[in-house]
TORFITOR-786854 format. One line per 4 residues: for each residue z, x, y of N, C-alpha, C. Coordinates in nm, 3 decimals. Layout:
! residues N
Z/X/Y/Z/X/Y/Z/X/Y; ...
***
This chain:
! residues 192
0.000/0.085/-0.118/0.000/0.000/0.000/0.000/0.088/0.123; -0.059/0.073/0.225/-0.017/0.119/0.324/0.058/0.130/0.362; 0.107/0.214/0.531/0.186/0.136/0.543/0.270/0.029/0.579; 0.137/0.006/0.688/0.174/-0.140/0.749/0.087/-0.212/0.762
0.091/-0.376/0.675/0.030/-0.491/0.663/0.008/-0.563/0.712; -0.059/-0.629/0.793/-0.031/-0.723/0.899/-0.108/-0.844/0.868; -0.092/-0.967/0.844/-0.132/-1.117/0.863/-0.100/-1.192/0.947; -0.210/-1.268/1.031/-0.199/-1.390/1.101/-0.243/-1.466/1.031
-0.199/-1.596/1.073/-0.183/-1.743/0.986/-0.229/-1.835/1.096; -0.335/-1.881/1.091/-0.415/-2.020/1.193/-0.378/-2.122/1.153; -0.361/-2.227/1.193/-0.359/-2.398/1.158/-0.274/-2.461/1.253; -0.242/-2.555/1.240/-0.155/-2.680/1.340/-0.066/-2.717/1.255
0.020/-2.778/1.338/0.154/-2.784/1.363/0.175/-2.919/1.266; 0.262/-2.861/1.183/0.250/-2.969/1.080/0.218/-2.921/0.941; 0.162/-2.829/0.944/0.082/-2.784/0.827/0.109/-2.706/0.709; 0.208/-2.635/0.794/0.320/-2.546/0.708/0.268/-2.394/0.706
0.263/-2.401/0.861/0.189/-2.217/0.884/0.343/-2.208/0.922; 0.442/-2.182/0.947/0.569/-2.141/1.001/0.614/-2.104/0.868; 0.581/-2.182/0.794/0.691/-2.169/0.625/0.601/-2.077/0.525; 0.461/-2.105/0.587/0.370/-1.994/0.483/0.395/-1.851/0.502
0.398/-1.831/0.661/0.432/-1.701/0.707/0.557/-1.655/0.656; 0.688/-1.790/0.636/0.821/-1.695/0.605/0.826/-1.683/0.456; 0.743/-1.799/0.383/0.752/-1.766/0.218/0.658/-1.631/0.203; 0.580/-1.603/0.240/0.488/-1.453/0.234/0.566/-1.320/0.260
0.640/-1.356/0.351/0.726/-1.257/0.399/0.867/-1.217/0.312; 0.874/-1.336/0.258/1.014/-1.377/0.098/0.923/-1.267/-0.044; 0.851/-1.357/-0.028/0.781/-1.272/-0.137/0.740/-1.086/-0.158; 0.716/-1.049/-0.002/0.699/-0.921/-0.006/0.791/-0.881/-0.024
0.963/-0.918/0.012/1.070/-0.871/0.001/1.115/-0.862/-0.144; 1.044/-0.956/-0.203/1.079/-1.006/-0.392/1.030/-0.848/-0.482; 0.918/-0.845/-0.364/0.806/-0.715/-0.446/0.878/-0.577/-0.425; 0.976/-0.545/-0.323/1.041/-0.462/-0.277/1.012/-0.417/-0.164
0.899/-0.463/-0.090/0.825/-0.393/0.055/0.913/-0.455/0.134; 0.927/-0.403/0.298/1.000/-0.454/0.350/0.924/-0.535/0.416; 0.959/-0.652/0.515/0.859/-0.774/0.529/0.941/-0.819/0.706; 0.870/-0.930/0.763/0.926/-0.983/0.834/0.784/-1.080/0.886
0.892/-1.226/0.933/0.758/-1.302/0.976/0.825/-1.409/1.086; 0.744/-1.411/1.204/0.766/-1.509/1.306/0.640/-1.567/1.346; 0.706/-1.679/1.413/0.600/-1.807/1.434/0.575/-1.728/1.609; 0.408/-1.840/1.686/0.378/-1.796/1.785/0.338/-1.969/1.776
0.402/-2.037/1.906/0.376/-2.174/1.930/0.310/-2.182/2.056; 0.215/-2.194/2.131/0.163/-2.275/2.259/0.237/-2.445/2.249; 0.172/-2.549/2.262/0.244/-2.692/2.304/0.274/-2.694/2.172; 0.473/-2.728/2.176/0.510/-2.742/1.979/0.498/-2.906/1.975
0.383/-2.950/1.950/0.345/-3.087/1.903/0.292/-3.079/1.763; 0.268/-3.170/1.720/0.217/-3.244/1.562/0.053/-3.176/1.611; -0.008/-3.105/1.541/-0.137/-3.085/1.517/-0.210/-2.987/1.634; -0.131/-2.956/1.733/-0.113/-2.872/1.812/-0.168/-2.687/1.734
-0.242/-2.601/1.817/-0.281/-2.460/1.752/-0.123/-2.402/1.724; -0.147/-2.361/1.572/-0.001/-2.260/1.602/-0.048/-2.142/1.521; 0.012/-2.070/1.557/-0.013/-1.916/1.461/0.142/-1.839/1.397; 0.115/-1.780/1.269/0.225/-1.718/1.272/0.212/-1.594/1.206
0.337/-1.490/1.205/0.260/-1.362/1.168/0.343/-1.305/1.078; 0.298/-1.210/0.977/0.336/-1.163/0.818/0.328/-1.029/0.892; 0.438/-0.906/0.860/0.374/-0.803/0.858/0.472/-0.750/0.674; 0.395/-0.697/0.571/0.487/-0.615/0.451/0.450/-0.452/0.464
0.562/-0.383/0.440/0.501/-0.235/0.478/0.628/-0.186/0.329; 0.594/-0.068/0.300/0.640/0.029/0.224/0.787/0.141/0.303; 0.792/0.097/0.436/0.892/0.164/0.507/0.919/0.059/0.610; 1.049/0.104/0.705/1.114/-0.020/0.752/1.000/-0.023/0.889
1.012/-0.162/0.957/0.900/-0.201/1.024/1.009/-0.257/1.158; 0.912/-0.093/1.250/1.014/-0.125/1.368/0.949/-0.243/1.499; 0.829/-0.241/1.453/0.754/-0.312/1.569/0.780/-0.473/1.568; 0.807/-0.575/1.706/0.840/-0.687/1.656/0.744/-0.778/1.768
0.636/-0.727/1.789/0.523/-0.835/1.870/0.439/-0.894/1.770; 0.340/-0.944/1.870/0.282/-1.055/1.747/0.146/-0.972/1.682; 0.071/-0.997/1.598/-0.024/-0.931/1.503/-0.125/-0.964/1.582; -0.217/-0.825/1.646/-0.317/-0.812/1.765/-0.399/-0.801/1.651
-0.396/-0.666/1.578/-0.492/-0.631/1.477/-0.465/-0.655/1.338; -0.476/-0.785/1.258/-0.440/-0.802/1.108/-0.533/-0.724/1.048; -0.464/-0.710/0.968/-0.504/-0.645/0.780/-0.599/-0.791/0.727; -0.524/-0.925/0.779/-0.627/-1.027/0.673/-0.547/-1.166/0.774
-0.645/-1.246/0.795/-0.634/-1.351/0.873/-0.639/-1.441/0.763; -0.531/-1.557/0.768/-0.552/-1.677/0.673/-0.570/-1.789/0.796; -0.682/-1.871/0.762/-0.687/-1.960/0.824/-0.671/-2.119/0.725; -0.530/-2.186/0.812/-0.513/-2.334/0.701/-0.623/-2.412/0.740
-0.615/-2.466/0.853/-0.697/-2.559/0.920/-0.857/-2.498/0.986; -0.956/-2.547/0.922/-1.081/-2.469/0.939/-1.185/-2.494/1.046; -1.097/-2.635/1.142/-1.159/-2.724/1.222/-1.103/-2.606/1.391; -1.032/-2.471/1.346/-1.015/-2.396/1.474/-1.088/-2.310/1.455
-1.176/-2.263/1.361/-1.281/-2.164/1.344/-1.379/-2.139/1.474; -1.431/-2.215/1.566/-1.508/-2.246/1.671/-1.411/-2.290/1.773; -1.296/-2.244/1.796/-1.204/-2.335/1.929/-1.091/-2.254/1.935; -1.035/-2.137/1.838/-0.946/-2.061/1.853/-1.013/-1.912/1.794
-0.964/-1.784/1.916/-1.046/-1.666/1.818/-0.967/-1.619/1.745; -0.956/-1.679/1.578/-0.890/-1.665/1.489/-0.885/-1.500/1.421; -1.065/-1.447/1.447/-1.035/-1.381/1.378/-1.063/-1.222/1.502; -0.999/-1.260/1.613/-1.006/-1.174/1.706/-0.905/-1.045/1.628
-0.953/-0.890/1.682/-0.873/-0.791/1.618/-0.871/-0.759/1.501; -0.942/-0.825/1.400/-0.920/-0.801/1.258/-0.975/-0.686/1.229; -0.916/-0.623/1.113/-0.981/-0.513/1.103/-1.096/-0.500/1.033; -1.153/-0.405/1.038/-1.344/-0.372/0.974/-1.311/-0.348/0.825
-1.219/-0.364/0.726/-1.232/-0.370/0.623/-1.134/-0.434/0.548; -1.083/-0.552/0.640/-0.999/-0.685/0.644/-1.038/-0.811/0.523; -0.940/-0.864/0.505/-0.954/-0.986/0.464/-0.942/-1.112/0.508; -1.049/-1.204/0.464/-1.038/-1.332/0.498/-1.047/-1.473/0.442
-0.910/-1.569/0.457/-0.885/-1.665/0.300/-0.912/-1.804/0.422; -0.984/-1.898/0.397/-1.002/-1.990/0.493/-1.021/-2.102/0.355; -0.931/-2.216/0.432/-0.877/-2.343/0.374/-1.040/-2.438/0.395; -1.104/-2.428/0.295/-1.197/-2.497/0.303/-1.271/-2.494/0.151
-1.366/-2.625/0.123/-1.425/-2.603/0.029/-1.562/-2.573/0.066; -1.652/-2.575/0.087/-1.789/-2.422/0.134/-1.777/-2.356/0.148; -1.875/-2.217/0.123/-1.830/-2.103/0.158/-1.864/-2.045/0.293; -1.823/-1.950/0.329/-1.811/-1.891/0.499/-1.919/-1.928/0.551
-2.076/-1.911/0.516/-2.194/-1.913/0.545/-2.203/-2.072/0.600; -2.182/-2.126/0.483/-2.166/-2.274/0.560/-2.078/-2.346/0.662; -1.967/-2.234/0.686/-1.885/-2.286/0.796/-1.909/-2.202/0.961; -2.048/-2.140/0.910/-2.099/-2.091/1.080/-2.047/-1.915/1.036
-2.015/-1.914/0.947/-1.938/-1.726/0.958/-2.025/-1.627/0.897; -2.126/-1.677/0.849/-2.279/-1.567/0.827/-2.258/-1.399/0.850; -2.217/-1.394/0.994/-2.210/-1.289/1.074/-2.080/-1.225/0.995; -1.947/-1.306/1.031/-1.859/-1.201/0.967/-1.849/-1.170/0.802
-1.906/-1.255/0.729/-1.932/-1.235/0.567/-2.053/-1.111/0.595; -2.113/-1.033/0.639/-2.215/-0.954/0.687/-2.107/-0.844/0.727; -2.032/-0.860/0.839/-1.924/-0.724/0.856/-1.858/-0.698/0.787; -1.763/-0.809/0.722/-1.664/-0.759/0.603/-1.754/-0.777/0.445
-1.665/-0.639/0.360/-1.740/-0.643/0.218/-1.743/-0.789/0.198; -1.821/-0.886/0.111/-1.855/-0.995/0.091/-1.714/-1.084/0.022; -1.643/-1.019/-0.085/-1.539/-0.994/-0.177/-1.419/-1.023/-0.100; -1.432/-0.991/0.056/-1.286/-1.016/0.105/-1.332/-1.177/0.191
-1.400/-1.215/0.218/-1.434/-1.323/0.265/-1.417/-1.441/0.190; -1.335/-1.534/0.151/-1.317/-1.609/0.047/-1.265/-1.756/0.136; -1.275/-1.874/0.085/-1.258/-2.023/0.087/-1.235/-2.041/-0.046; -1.151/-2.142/-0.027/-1.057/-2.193/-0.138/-1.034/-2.356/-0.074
-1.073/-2.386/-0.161/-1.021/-2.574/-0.140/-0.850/-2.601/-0.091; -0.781/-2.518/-0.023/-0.609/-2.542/-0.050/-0.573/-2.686/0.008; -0.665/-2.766/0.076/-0.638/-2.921/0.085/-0.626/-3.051/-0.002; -0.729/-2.974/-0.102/-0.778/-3.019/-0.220/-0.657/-3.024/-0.312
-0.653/-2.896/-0.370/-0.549/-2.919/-0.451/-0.451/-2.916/-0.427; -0.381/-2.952/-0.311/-0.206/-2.953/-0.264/-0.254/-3.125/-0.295; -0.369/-3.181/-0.210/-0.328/-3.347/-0.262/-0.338/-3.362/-0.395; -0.403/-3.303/-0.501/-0.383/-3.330/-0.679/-0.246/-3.264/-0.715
-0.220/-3.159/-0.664/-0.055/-3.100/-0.701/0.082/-3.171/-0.652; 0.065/-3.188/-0.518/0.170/-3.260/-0.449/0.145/-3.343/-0.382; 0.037/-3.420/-0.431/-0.008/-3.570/-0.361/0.004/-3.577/-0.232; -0.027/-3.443/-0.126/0.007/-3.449/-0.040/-0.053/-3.379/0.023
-0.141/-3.383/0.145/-0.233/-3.235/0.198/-0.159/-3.170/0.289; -0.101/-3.105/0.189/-0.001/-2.982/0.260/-0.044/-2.810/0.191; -0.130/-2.772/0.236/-0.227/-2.671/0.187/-0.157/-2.524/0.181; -0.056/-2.509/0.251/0.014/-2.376/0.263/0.032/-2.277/0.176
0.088/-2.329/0.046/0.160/-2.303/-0.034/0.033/-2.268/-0.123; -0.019/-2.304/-0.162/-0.183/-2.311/-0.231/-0.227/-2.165/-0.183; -0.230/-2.150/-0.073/-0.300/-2.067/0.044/-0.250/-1.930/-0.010; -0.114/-1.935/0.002/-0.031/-1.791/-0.045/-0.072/-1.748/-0.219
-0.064/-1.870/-0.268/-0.147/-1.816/-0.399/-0.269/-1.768/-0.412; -0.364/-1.814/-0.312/-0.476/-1.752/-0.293/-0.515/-1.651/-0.246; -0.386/-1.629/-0.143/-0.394/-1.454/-0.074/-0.354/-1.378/-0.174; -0.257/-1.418/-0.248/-0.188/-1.304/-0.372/-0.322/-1.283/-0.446
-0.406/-1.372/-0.477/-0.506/-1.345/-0.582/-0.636/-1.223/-0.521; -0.627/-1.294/-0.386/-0.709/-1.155/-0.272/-0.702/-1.069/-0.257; -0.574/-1.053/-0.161/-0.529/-0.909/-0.119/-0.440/-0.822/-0.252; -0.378/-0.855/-0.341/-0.295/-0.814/-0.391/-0.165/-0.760/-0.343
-0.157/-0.839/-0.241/-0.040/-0.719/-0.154/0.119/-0.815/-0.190; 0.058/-0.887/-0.248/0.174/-0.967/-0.287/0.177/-1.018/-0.397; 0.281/-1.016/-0.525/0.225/-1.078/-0.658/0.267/-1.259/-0.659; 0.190/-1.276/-0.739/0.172/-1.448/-0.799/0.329/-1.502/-0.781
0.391/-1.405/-0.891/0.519/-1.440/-0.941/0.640/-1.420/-0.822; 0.599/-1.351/-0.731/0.663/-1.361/-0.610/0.692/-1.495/-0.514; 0.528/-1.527/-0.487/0.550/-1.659/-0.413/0.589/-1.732/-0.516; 0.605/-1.764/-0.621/0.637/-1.854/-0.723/0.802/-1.861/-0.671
0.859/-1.757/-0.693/0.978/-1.769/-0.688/1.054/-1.744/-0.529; 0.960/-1.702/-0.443/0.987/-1.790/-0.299/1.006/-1.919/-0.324; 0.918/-1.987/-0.364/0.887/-2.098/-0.315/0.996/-2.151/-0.398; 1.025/-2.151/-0.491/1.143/-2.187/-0.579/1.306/-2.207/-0.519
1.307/-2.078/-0.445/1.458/-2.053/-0.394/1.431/-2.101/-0.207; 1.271/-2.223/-0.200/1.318/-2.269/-0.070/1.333/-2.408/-0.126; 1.262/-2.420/-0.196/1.231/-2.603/-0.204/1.323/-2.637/-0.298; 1.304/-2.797/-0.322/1.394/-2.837/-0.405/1.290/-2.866/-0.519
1.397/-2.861/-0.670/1.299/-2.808/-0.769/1.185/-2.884/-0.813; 1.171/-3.037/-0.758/1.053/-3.081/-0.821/0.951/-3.102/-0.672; 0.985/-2.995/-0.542/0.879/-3.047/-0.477/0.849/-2.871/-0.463; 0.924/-2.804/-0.549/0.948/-2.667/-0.574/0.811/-2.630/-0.687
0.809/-2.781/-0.812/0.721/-2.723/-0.906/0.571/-2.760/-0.895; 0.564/-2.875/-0.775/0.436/-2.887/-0.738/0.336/-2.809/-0.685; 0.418/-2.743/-0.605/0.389/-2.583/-0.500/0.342/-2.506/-0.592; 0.405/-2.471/-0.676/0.414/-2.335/-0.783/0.281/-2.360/-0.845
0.246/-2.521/-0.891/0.120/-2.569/-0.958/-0.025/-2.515/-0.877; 0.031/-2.566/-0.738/-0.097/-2.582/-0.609/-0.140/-2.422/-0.577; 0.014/-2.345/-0.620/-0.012/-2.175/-0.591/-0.114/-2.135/-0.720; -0.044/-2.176/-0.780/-0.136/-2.149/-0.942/-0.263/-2.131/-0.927
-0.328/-2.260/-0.938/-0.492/-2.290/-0.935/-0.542/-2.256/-0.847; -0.502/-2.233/-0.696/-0.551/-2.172/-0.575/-0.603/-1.979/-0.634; -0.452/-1.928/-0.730/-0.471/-1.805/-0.760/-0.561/-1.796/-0.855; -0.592/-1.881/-0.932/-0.719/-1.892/-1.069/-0.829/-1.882/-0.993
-0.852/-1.981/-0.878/-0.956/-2.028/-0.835/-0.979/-1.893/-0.744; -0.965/-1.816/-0.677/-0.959/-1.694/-0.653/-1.028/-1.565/-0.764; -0.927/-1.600/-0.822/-0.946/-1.488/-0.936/-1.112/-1.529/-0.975; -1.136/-1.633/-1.035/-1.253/-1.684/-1.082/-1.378/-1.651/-0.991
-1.368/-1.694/-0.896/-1.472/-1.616/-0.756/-1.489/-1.429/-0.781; -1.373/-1.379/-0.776/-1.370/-1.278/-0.734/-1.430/-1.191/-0.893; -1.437/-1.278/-0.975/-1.508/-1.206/-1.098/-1.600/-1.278/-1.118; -1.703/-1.369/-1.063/-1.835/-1.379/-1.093/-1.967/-1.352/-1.056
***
């Protein structure tokens, strides 16, 4: 690992970018890296832009502003792709996990699937299957399984057991399901 990781997290308020950022940040701590994650709010309303930021590093992490230049942008909500510069600062050999079912090309991102290796550019349905997992389109949790399956910077069994020691256990085992198939569905892309 390097030694310092950095993720921003796009979506609105509501969505569970505040809790994705701190379960990501649980999890790096599970893995042994040291971690830390805070939210960045403009108007704190229901559906409102919010961002929040992951950094995991291999040594203690003295810096505490917000993530200018990520390692890998997750975007929940895909409707700020054209209205927020999500993926301003990222780095040139970055990753990118966007909550959608088409792939980048079809969501206008041609250009950056062209800058970054093709492999780090990935969409994942996480709306999809949070409503078949937890009958509920709450995509977050899905999302982190899908970054674990990406970046590797975080294992499966990590957010599993974040998510375990936040929620309560049966809205605990829906998550774990929605992390699951998000990480298959990953994996499956990334080997065909």
């Amino acid at each position: 690992m390097t030694a310092l990781f950095g993720v921003r997290l796009h979506g609105r308020g509501g969505q569970g970018v505040v809790t994705a950022a701190e379960l990501l940040s649980v999890a790096g701590f599970l893995d042994g890296k040291q971690a830390q994650a805070f939210p960045s709010f403009g108007s704190e309303r229901m559906g409102a832009p919010v961002a929040a930021y992951c950094r995991l590093a291999d040594r203690p992490i003295r810096v505490r502003e917000p993530v200018t230049e990520p390692d890998a942008v997750v975007v929940i909500d895909a409707t700020l792709l054209h209205h927020v510069e999500v993926f301003a600062g990222l780095a040139g050999d970055g990753y990118v996990l966007i909550n959608a079912s088409r792939p980048p090309a079809d969501l206008g991102l041609a250009e950056l699937a062209l800058r970054l290796p093709p492999e780090r550019v990935v969409t994942v349905p996480a709306t999809e299957i949070a409503r078949r997992q937890l009958g509920r389109p709450v995509p977050n949790v899905a999302l982190l399984g899908a970054f674990a399956a990406l970046t590797g910077r975080v294992s499966r069994r990590s957010i599993e057991q974040a998510v375990r020691e936040r929620f309560p256990a049966s809205v605990a085992a829906a998550n774990v399901r929605a992390a699951r198939e998000a990480y298959a569905a990953v994996r499956v892309s990334a080997h065909a």
